[in-house]
N, C-alpha and C positions, 0 to 999 in steps of 0.2 A: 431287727427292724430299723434299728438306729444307724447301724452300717448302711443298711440296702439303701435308708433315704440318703445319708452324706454321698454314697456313690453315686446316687438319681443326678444329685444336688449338681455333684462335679460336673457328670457328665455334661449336663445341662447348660452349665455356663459355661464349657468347654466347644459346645454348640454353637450358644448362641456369639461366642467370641468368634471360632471361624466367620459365623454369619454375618457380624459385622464388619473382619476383616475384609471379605468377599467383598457387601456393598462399596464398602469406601474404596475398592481395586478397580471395581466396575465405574465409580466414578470418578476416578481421577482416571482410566482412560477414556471416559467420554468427553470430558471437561480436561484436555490437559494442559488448555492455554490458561485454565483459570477464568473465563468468562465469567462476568458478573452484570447485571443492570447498573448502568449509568443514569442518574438522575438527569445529569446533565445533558448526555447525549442520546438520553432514552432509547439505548439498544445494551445489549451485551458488550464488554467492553475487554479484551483479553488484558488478566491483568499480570500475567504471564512477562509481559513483554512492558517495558517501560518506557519507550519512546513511543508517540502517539503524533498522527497528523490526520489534515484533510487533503482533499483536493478542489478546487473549484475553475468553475467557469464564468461567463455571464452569465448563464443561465441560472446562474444561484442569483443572480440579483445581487444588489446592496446590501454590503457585509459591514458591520461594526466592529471595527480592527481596534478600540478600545477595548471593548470585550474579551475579545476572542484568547487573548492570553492568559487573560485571570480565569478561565472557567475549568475548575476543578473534575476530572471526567471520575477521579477516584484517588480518596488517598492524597491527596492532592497535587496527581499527578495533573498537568494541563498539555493544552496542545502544542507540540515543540515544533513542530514541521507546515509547512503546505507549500504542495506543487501547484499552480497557477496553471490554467490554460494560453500558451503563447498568441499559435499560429494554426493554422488548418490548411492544407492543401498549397495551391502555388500563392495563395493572394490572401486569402483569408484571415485576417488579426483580429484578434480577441478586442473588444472594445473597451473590455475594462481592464485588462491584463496591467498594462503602464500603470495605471491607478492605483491597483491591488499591489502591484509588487511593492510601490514606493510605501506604503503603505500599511505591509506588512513587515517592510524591513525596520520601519520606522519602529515599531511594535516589539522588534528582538522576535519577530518569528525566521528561522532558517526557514531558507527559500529556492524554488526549484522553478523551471518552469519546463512545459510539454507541446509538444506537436503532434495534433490530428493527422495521421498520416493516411496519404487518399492514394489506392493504389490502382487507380486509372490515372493518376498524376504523375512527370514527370518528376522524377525523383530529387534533380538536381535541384529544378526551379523551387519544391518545396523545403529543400536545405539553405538554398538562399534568400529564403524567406524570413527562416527560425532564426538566421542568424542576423538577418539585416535589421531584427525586432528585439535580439533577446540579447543583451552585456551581460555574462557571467563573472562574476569574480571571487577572489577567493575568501572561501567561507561557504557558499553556495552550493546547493545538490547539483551535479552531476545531469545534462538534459536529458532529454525521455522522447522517447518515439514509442507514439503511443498509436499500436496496430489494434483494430478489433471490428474493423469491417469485413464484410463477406467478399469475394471475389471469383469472378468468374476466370482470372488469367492464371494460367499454368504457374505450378508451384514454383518451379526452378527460376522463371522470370519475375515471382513477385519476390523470391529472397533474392534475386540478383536485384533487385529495385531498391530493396528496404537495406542489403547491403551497402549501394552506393550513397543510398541517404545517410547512414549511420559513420560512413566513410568521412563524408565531407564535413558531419557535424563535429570527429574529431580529430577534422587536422584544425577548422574554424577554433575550439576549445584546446587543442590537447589534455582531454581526458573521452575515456569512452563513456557514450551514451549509456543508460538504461532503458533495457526495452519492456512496454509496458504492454500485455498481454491479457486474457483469461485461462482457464487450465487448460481448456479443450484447445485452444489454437496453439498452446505452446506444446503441448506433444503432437500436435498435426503438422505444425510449420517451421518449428522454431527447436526444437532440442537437442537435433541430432546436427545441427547447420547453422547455430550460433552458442558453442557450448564458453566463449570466451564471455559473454556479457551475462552484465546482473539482471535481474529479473523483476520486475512490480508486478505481483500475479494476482486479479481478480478473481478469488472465489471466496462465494457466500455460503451463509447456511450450515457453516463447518466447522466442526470443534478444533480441527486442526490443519495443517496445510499438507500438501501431499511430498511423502518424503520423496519421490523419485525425481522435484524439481532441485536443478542446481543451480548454486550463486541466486537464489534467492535475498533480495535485500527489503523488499516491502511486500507485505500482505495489504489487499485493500478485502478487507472482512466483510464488509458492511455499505450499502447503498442507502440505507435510509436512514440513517445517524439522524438526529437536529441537532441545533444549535440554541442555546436558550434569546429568545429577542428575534428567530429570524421564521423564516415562512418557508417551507418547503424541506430536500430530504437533502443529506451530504455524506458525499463517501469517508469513512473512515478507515484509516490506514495502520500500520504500527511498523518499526522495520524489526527485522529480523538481527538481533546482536543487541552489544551492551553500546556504553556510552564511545569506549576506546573505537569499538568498530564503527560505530557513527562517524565519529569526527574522521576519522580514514576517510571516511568515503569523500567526504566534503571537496571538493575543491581547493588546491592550497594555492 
């Protein structure tokens, strides 16, 4: 009787060791950026990944760029990054764009700025918008054509449009744009016909990002992030690599 229980015995925690192995496999491929709750940022926050930013526009309202660098999202990691809304269309500038940037450079946040691109727009006139408004230099992210409106004009015509905007944004810089996207439109429009540029890809709700996207450099996770002191929701970003692949990317 004394064998048969020490055998039960083994077995048993030999069981429930698989069983645990299992759970903890099953969760670290559901979890394998490491999400966590953010006090700060009260969402999930990949902790995976060490570089962290936002993005804003006017529509965030008034931001306190005192803040914004001491706020701890985990660990004590803080916000390293934001890309700024520039320009929209052939005319359109961001109102507070100038403000924020000066503002946030002031602060030691690395800085980017982006273009709402309108593809019933001529293409040129809104490259020489972005750039008549935006001075990059070095240190700086790399600009962003930022696609994600619907369109009724033939595919071939709107990557011949968003081509020649992304053209003249780098002869203006000499360095190539990053194009900002969602998943769905960059395997509709953009995968097979810009496999040279980096990628800022909007998708939520996901433990991971999708391996089939390439030159990935930013995930924006999350649309309803806060900010502690402000009113309203903000996208939270993280890029893709360590500190070395960051600074590459920068501007020199």
């Amino acid at each position: 009787m004394g064998n048969l229980h020490s055998i039960r015995f083994k077995a048993n925690s030999i069981f429930l060791g698989l069983l645990l192995a299992l759970l903890v496999s099953c969760g670290e491929k559901e979890n394998p950026n490491e999400f966590t709750f953010s006090e700060s940022a009260q969402i999930e926050i990949p902790q995976l990944h060490a570089i962290h930013g936002i993005d804003l526009s006017h529509f965030n309202g008034s931001i306190d760029w005192k803040k914004l660098p001491k706020i701890d999202l985990f660990d004590t990691v803080s916000l390293k990054f934001v890309y700024l809304k520039a320009t929209e269309g052939r005319t359109l500038v961001d109102k507070d764009f100038k403000t924020n940037w000066k503002l946030a450079k002031e602060k030691g946040l690395i800085c980017g700025a982006y273009h709402f691109f309108l593809p019933n727009r001529d293409p040129e006139e809104q490259a020489q918008n972005f750039c008549k408004t935006v001075k990059l230099g070095s240190g700086d992210l790399p600009p962003v054509c930022d696609f994600e409106t619907p369109s009724s004009i033939p595919k071939d015509k709107l990557r011949e449009n968003i081509q020649i905007f992304l053209d003249k944004l780098q002869d203006n810089y000499g360095v190539r744009p990053i194009i900002y996207t969602n998943r769905k439109l960059y395997h509709k429009l953009f995968k097979e016909h810009f496999p040279e540029y980096n990628y800022w890809i909007a998708h939520y709700e996901a433990k991971d990002m999708d391996n089939s996207i390439e030159n990935l450099v930013f995930w924006q996770h999350n649309k309803e992030g806060k900010l502690p002191g402000h009113k309203g929701s903000f996208d939270y970003n993280v890029f893709i690599g360590d500190e070395d692949d960051f600074n590459t990317l920068l501007i020199k």
